[in-house]
N, C-alpha and C positions, 0 to 999 in steps of 0.2 A: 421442588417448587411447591409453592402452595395458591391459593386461591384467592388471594389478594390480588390475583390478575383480573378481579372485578373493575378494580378502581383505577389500572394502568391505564385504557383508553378515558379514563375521565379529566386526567393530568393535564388535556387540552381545555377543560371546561373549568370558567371561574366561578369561585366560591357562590355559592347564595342561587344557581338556575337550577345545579339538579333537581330532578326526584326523589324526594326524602321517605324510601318506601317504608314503612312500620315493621318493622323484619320480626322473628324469633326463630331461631336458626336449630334446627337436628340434626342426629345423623343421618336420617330417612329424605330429609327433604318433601315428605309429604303435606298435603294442603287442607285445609277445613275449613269453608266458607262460615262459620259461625263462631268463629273467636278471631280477637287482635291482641295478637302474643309480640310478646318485646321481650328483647334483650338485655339484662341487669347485669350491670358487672362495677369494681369497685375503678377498675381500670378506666372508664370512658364516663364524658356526661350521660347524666339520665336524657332520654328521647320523651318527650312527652306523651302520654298515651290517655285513653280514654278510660274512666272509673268501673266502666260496664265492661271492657276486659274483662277474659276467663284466663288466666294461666295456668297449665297441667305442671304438676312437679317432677312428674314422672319424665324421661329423655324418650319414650317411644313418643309421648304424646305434642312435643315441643314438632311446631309450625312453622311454615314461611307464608307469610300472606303481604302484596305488597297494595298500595292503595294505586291504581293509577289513577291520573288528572281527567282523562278524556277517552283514553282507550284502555282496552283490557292489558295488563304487562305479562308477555307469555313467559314465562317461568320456566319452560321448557328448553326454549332456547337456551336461555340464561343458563339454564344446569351444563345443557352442551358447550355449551363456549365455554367455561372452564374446563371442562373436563378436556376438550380440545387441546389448549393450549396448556393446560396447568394439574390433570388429575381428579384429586379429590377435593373438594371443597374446602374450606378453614374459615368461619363463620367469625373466626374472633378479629379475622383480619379484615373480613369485608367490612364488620360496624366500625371498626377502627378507619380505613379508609375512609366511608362516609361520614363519620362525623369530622374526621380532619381538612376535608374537602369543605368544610362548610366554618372552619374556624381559623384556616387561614388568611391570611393577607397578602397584597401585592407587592412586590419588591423594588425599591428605586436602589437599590445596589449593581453595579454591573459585574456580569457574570466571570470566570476569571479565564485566562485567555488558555486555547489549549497550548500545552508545551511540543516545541520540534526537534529535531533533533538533525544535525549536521555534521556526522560520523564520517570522518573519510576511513575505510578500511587501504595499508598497504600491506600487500602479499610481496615476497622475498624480500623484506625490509633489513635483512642482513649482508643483500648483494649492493654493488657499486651503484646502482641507480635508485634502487631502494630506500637506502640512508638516506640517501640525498634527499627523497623525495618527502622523507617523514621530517628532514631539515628545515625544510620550504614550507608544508603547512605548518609546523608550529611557529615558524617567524611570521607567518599570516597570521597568529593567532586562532587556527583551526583546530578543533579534536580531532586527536588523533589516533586509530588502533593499530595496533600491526597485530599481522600471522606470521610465525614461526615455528619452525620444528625444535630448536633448540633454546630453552630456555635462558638459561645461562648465556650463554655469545647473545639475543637479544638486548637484554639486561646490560651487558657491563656494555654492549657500541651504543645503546637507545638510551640507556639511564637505568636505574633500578625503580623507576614510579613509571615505567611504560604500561600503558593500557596493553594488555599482552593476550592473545589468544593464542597457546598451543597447537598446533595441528599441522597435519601433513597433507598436501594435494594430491598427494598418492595413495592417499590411504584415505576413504571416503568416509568412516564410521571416526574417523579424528575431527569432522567436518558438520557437527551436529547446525543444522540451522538457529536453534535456538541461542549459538552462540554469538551468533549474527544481527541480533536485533538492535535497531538503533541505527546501525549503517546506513546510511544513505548515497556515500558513492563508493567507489573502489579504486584504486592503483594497481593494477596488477603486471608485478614488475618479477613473478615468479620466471626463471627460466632453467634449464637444461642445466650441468656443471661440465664445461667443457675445462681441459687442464692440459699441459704438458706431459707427453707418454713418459719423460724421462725424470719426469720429478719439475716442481718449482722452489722458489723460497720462501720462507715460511710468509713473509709479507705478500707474496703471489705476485712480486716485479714482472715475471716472465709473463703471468697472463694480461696484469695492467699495460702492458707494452702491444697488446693484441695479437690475434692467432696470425699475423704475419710472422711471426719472429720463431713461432715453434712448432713442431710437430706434434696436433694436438689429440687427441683421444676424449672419452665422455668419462667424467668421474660422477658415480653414484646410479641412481635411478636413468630407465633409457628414454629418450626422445618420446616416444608412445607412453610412457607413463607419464612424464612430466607434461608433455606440451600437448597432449591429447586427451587421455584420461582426466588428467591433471586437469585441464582446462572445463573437462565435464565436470567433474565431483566440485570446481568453486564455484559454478554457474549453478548449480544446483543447491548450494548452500547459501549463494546469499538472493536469491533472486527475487524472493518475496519481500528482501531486505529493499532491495534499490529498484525495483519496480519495472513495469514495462512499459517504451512509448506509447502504447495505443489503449492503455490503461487495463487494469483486471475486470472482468466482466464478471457479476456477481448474479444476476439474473439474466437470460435471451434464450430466446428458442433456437441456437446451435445446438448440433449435437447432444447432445444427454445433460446442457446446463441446465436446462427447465424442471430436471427433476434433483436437481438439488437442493432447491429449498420448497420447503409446504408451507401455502395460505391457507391462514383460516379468517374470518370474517368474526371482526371484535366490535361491536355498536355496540350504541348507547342501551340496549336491555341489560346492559349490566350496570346500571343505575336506573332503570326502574323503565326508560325509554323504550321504543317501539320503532323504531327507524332499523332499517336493515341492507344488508350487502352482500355481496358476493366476488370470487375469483375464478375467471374461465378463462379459457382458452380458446382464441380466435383462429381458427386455420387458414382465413386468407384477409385477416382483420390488417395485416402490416402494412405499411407504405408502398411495400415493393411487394406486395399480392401472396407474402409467405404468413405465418402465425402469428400473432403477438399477444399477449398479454390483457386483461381487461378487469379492470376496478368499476366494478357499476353496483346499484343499488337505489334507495329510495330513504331519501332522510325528512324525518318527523321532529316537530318542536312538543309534540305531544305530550304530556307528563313531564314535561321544563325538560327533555331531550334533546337532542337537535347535532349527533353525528354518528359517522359513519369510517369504518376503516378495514383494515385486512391489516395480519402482521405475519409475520414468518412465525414457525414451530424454532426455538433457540436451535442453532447449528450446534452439530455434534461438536465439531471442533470449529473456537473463534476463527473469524477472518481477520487475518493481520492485513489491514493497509495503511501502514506506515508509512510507507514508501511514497503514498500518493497525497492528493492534496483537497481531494471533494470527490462529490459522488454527481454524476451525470445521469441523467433519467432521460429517454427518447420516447415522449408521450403526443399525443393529440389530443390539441388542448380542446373546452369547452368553455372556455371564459370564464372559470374559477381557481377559486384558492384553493389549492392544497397543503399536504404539510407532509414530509419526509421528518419520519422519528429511529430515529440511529439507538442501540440501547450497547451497553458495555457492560451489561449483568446476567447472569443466570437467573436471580430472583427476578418476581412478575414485578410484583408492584415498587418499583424502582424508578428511576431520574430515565427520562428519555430525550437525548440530547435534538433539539428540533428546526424543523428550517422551515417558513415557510415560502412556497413559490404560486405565482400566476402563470397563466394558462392562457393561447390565442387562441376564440372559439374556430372549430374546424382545419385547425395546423400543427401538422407536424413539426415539433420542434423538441432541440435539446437546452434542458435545464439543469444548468451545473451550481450547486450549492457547496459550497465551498468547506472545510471541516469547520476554519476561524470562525464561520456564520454560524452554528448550529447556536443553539440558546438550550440551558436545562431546564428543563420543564419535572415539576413530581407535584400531582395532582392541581393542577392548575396554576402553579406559581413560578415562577423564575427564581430558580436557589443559585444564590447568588454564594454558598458555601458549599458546592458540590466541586468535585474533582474537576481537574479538565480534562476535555474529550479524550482517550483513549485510542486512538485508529489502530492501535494494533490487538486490540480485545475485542472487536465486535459482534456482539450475538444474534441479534437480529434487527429486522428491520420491520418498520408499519407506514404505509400511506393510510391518509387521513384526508375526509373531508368532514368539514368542521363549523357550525354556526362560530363556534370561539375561538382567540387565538391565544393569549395566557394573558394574566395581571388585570382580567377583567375587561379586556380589549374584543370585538367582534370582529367576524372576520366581515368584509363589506360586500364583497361578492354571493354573500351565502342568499340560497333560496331554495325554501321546501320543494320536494317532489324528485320526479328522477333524475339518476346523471349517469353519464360514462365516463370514464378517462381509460382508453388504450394506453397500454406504454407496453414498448417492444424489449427494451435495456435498461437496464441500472447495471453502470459500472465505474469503479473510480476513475477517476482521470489523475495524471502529472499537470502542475501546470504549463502553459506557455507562456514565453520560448521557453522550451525545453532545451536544459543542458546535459551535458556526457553523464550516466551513471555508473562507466566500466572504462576506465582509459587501460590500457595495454600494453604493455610494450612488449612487443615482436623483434622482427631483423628485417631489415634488406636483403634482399637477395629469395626471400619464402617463393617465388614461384618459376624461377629460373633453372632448378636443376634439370625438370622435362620439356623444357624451351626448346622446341625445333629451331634449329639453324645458329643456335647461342654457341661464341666462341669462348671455352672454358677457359681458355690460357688467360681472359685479358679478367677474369671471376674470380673474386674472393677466394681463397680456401674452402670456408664451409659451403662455397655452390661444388667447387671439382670435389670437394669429400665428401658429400651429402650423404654419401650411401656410407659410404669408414667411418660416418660420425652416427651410424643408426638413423639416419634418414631424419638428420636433426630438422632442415628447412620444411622438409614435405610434412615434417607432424606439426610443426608451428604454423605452415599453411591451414591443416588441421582443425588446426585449437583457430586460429582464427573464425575460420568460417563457423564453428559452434558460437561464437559471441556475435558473428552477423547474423545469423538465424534465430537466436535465442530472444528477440524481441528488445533486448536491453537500448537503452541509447549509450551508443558506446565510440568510441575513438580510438584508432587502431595506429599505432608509432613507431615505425620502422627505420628506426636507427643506424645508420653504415657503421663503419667497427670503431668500437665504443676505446675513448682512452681515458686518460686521468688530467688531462689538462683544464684549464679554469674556463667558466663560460666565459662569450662575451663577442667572438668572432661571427663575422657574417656568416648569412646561413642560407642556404638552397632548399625547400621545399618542393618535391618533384613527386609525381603518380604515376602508378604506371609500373616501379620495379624495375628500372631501369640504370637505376644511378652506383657510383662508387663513391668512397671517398673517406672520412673520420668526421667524429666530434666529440663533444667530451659527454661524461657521464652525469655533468653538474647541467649543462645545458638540458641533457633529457628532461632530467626532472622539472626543469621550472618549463618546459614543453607541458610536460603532463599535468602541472598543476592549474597551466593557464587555459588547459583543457576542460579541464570541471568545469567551469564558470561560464564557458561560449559555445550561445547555439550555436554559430557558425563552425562546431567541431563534431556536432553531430553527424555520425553516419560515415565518418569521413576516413579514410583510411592514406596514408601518406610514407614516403620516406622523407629522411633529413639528413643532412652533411651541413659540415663549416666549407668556407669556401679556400679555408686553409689546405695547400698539397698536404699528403702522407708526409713526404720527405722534410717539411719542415714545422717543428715544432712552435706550438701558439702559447705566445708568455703575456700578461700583461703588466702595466705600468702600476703599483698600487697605486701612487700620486695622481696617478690618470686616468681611472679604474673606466671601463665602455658602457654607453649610457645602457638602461636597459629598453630590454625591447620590447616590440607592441608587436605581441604574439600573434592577436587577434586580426592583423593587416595578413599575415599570413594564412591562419585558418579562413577568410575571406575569400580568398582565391583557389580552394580549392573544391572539389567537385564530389559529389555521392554518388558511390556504383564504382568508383577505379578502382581496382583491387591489382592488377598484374596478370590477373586470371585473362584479361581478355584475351591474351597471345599465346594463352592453350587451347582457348577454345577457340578460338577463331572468330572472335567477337568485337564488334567498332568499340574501343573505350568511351 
């Protein structure tokens, strides 16, 4: 970085008010009240100076002297604040700054929109519910990725132009997050390979028929790697990808978040101003009598000045929130305008993408700014030919109060002298209603194997085999309960035994872990896909059957194919918090 981070907080101020201090720039930075030294170069306009000038040729003897308007400009500070945020000084960028600051114009272009991204990631996209389900969003017209372990079988069931991610859920270093990005929900239709002990055919008739019909065993990886581990190393892979209900929290005094980012206080003395601030820490400043946060200070118009701000030191490593949809600040207002500036650079003096927000004097309140809203701002203009916003690059952040807001516009609330603004939080938010970002599919039957009083004879296979099958149900209980804990908004599908027959038949939606019965593998999927889309499937955990017996097989008419169904009357009826569990613990569902 260099020290062009003079001119980054002036990016809020329009062309023609700063302070146009008569600079001549050293290595020393030292000062001589008896000469006005200026900077020549072939690169920038000449600054016009005074004929009674002294210039030294020599570089020990070169000066910085700034004129101010009304009050003295301390110089000192000004050294520290770069050095703060940015090092060592770079002299050729600060005159470059201010004189660009003074020869731009206002923008009537509008800025370009930021781009989103609507990735459905499906995991075991090579199994019977899987395909299905990468079937269904692309007849939606949706992007789509899959994970797989095997490249090739991929490829020739998906196509050879599938968005393909290699990897194993078993294997966590095949699971780079990075490969993740972009995603924004998931399918996760990974499970277990359960098979006949004595062989199938090669088309797997025996297993498509369901584990009624054979004596089945586990082929490949066990229950505990797949449906538990497994289920850790994907939650941990994409989770920055598809976010969490109650959004990432980037600033608050929890636990050791407070020392994750560093303020330093960036005014207007880096254009020649005299207005100052500061960042402390309130220990019973909050709402609810615990710490918070405080931006205060005292802003001067003095020498064409007039703001104030704080910004973080750039994060070691960016914050990707991709996943999310704006940023929310829990501040107590004073009946001013502020301004949240978002940066997606390393470099200082760079495009700061910008919001600004009002304030109720003496309340507590949450201000959620949106990503779509930010505006880019680079030295007081709106560039209407910058990138669009970034959310998954972000380096730091600056609050800001400000006489100006860009394009030559003032802010209306501004007024000299001191201010506070508390604020407890900055964190992004998802928007609402909030839909699924982790749909699942599990089994019936997960919490019945340690069922006091449950008659085995009238249960599934995999309940009386649970323990011969490696404890298939109790690790997919497992891997459950890690996607209810993990924060995701997520949807959990518990399927009675899956066959090959076509959707279309009635269906029983029941909680609880109580049911029996079949449905097809084609119904799943458009379950899970109409799960994405409806808050009412948040949180919610379910099983499903057709209201078809085993004993009799479901065909339909093509000429008279069954309307489709309004998934959504169903996830409507059902309830947050059932899981099955209650009948181990001995808890009211």
């Amino acid at each position: 970085m260099n020290c062009s981070s003079c001119c980054a907080a002036a990016a809020s101020s329009p062309p023609g008010v700063l302070a146009r201090p008569r600079v001549r720039f050293t290595a020393s930075c030292s000062t001589r009240t008896d000469q006005k030294v200026f900077f020549r170069s072939k690169r920038f306009p000449q600054i016009p100076h005074s004929p009674s000038s002294r210039a030294s040729s020599r570089l020990s003897r070169r000066e910085v002297i700034a004129f101010a308007g009304q009050q003295s400009w301390d110089i000192g500070r000004f050294v520290r604040t770069l050095y703060f945020f940015n090092g060592p000084p770079n002299p050729l960028k600060i005159v470059e700054s201010i004189i660009s600051s003074f020869t731009g114009s206002a923008s009537s272009e509008a800025p370009k929109k930021m781009e989103t991204s609507n990735v459905v990631l499906v995991t075991g996209a090579t199994g019977g519910v899987g395909r299905r389900v990468v079937d269904v969003l692309r007849k939606k017209g949706l992007p789509v990725r899959v994970l797989a372990r095997n490249e090739d079988k991929a490829r020739s069931m998906l196509g050879p132009d599938v968005d393909l991610i290699i990897g194993d859920v078993t294997k966590e270093d095949t699971l780079d997050p990075k490969l993740f990005k972009g995603i924004k929900k998931v399918v996760n239709a990974v499970s277990v390979i359960v098979g006949p002990k004595e062989g199938d055919t090669p088309d797997r008739q025996k297993y498509k028929q369901g584990i009624k019909f054979f004596e089945p065993e586990i082929k490949g990886p066990s229950p505990e790697m797949v449906e538990y581990i497994g289920m850790q190393n994907l939650i941990n892979a994409i989770k920055n990808s598809v976010g969490l209900s109650e959004g990432k929290l980037l600033f608050g005094l929890k636990g050791n978040l407070s020392g994750k980012i560093v303020w330093g206080a960036l005014d207007d003395v880096v254009m020649g101003g005299v207005s100052e601030s500061a960042f402390q820490i309130l220990p019973t400043g909050s709402e609810t009598g615990g710490p918070t946060g405080l931006f205060k200070g005292i802003v001067s118009t003095s020498n064409n000045g007039g703001f104030t701000s704080i910004r973080t030191k750039n994060f070691t490593v960016p914050e990707d929130l991709s996943a999310y949809d704006g940023i929310e600040l829990r501040v107590k207002g004073d009946g001013r305008r502020y301004k949240l500036i978002i940066r997606t650079s390393y470099e200082w003096d760079t495009v700061g993408y910008t919001a600004s927000f009002d304030t109720t004097k003496g309340e507590w309140q949450s201000v959620k700014l949106p990503f779509s809203s930010l505006r880019p701002v680079f030295r007081a203009r709106t560039m209407t030919d910058a990138p669009p916003f970034d959310a998954s690059n972000i380096t730091s952040l600056q609050l800001m109060f400000s006489k100006f807001e860009y394009d030559g516009k003032l802010n209306p609330t501004f007024t000299e002298g001191p201010f506070e603004l508390p604020f407890s939080s900055i964190r992004a938010y998802i928007n609402e209603p909030v839909t699924p970002r982790f749909v699942h599919v599990s089994s019936a039957g997960v919490t019945r194997p340690e069922r006091p009083g449950l008659d085995l004879s009238k249960q599934p296979p995999a309940v009386r085999l649970n323990k011969e099958l490696g404890s298939i149900l109790t690790y997919k209980l497992k891997g459950e309960d890690l996607i209810r804990e993990s924060g995701i908004p997520y949807t959990i599908v518990r399927p009675c035994a899956l066959t090959e027959e076509p959707a279309g038949a009635d269906l029983i939606f029941d909680q609880g872990d109580n049911i029996t019965g079949k449905i097809s593998r084609e119904e799943v999927a458009l379950i899970c896909v109409a799960a994405l889309a409806s808050p009412n499937a948040v949180g919610k955990t379910f099983e499903v059957k057709s209201t078809v017996p085993f004993s009799e097989p479901y065909v339909i008419d093509p000429s008279n194919p069954p309307p489709e169904k309004d998934y959504e009357a169903y996830f409507k009826e059902l309830k947050e918090g059932i899981t099955g569990k209650e009948a181990l613990e001995a808890t009211p569902a």
